[in-house]
C-alpha positions as CSV (number, residue, x, y, z in Angstrom):
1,X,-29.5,7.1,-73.6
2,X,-31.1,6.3,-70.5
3,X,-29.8,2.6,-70.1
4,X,-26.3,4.0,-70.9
5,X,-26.7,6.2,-68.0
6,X,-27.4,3.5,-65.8
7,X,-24.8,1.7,-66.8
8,X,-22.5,4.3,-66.4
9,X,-23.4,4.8,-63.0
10,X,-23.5,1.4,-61.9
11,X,-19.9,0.8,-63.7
12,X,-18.6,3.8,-62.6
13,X,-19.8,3.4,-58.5
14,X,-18.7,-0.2,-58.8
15,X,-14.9,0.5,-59.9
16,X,-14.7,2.9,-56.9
17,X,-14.6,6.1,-58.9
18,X,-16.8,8.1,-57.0
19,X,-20.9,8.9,-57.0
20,X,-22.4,9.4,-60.7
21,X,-25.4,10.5,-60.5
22,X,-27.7,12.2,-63.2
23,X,-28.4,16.1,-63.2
24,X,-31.8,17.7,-61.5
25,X,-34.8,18.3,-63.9
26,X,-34.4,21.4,-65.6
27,X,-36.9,23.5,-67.6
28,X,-38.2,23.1,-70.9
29,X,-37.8,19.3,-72.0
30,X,-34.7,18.5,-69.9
31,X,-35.8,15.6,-67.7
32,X,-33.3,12.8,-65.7
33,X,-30.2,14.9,-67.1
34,X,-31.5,14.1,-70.4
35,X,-32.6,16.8,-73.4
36,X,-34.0,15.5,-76.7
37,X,-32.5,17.3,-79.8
38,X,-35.7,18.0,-82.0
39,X,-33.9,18.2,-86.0
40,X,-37.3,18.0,-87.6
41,X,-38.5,15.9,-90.6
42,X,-35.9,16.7,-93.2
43,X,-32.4,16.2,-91.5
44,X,-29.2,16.8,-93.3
45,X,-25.8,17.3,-91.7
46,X,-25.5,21.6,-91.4
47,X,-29.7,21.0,-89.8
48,X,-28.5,18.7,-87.6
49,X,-25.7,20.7,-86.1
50,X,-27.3,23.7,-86.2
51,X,-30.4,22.1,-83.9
52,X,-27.5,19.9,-81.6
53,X,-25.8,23.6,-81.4
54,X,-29.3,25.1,-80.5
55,X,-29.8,22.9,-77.8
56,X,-26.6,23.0,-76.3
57,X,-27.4,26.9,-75.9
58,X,-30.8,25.9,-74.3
59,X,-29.0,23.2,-71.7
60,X,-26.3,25.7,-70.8
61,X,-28.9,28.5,-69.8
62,X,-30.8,26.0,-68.5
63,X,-27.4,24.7,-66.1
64,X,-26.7,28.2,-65.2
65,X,-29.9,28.8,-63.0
66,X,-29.3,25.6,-60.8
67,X,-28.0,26.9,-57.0
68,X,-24.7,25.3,-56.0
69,X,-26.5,23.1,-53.1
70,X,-28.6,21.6,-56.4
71,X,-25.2,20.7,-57.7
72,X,-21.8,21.0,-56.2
73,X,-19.5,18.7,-58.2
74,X,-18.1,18.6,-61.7
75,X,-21.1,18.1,-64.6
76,X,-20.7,15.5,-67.1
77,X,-22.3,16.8,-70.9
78,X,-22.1,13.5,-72.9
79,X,-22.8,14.5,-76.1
80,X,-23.9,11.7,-78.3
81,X,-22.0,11.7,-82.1
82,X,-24.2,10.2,-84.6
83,X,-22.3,11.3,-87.2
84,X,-19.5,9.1,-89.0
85,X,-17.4,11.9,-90.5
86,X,-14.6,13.0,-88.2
87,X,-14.7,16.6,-89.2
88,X,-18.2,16.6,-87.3
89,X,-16.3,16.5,-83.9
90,X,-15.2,19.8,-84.8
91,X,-19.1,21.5,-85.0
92,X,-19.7,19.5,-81.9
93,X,-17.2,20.8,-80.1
94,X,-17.9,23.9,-80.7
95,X,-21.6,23.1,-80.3
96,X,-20.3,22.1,-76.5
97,X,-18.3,25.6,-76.1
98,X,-22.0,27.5,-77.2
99,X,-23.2,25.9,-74.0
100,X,-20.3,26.9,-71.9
101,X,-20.7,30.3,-73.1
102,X,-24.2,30.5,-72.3
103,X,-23.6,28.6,-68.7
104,X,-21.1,31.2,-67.4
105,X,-23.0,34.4,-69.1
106,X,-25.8,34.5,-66.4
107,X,-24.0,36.5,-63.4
108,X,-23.5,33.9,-60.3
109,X,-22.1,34.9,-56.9
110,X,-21.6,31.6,-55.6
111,X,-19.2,29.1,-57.0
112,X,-20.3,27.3,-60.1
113,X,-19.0,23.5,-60.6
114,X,-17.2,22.8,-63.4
115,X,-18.3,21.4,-67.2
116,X,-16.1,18.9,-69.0
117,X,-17.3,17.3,-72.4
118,X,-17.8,13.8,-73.4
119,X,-18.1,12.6,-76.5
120,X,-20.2,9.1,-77.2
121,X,-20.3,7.1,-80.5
122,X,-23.8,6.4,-81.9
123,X,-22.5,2.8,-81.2
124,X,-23.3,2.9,-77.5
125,X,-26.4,4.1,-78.0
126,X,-28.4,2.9,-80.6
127,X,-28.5,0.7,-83.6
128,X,-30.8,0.0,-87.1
129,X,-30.0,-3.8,-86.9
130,X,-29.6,-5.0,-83.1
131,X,-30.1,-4.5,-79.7
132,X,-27.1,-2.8,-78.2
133,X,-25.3,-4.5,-75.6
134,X,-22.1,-2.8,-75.0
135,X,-19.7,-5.1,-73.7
136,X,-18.5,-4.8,-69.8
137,X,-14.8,-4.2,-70.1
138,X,-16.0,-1.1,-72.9
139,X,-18.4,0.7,-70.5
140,X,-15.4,0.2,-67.6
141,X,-12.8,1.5,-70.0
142,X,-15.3,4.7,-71.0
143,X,-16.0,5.1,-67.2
144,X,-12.3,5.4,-66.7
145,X,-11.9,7.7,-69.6
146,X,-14.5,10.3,-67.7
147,X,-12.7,9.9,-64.4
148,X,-9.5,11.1,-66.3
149,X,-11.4,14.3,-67.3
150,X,-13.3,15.2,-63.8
151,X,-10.7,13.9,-61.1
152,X,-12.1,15.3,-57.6
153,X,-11.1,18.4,-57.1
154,X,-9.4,20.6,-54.3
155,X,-11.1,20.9,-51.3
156,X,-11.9,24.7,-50.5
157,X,-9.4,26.7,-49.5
158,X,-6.7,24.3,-49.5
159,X,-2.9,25.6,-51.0
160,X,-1.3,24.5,-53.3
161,X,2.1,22.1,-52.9
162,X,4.3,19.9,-53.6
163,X,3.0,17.1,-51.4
164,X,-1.1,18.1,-51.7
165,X,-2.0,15.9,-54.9
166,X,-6.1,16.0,-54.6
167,X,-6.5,14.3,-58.3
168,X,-4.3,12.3,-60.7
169,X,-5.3,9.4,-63.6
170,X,-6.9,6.7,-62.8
171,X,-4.5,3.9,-62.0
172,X,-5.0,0.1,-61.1
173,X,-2.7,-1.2,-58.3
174,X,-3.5,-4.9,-58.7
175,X,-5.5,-6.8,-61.3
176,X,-9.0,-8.4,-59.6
177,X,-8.7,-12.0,-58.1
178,X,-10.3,-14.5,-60.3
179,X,-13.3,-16.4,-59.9
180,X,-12.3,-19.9,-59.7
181,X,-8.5,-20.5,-58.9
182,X,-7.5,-24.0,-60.6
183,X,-5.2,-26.1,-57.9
184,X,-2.9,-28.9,-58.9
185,X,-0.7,-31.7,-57.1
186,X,2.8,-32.0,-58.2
187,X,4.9,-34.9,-57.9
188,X,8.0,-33.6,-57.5
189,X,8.2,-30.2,-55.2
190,X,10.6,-28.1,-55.1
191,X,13.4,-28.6,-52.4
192,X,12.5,-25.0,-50.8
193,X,9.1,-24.8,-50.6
194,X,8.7,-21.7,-48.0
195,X,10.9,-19.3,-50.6
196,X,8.6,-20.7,-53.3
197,X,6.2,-17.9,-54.4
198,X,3.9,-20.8,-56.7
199,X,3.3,-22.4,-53.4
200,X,0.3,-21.3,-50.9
201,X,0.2,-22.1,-47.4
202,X,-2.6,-23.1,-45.2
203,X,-3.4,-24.2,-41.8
204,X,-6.4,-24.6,-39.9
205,X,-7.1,-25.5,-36.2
């Protein structure tokens, strides 16, 4: 978990998405935005959510007693999934809406930033049988994916309109140059060659 939160960050910074950084230490276990769920020796899947639930609670409470100058912009909870069964994302889900509960329960007179929950396969994490090595394009494509959920938001105090449009998807203007561009003569140009878009033109002095 903690080399997929630096490549998140470094993927996510380098695509121009915004700052990513990981959450202050926190009480009780919860170190570099990271807290351990402890199952115990004999797992089975109703132990498993019911400690994943347990600690949601725990990070929650834990979240609510941060000040806003600790934190002032949306919090990522990336709940790892190591479970194959779809109808697990169901328990998790509501193991995530536990820790919302218990984040907004403790009374708060400032502004609190917002939670938003992201799911990550077992597959990006860890493996039985090799190293993992997620590929680049897949981390870039997952970064995107949690830019979609937290755009920036509003700045404070601004109204609301038609024109004042301070979030949308992510979206890519232009593809990135490539590395190595692969020139070629031709020996028979075409008869206009400044309305010719195949053609680049250079001069030096």
């Amino acid at each position: 978990m903690d080399q997929f939160l630096d490549n998140m960050r470094n993927v996510y910074e380098s695509c121009k998405l915004g700052s990513h950084t990981r959450g202050p230490e926190l009480p009780d276990g919860i170190y570099e935005g990271m807290a351990p769920v402890e199952a115990g020796e004999e797992v089975n899947f109703q132990t498993a959510i019911e400690a994943i639930r347990e600690t949601c609670v725990h990070v929650g409470s834990s979240l609510a007693s941060i000040t806003a100058e600790e934190m002032q912009s949306t919090i990522v909870i990336y709940l790892v999934n190591p479970f194959t069964s779809a109808s697990a994302l169901y328990h998790l889900c509501a193991s995530f809406w536990a820790l919302f509960q218990a984040y907004v329960s403790v009374p708060s007179k400032a502004p609190r930033p917002d939670l938003v929950l992201q799911l990550v396969p077992m597959r990006f994490i860890a493996s039985f049988s090799a190293p993992v090595i997620p590929e680049p394009s897949t981390i870039a494509a997952f970064a995107r994916e949690v830019y979609d959920r937290c755009p920036p938001s509003a700045p404070h105090g601004s109204k609301s309109g038609a024109i004042s449009i301070p979030a949308a998807s992510f979206v890519e203007l232009a593809q990135p140059l490539p590395k190595r561009i692969d020139f070629a003569l031709t020996p028979t140009p075409p008869s206009d060659l400044m309305h010719d878009p195949s053609f680049i033109h250079l001069a030096y002095a």
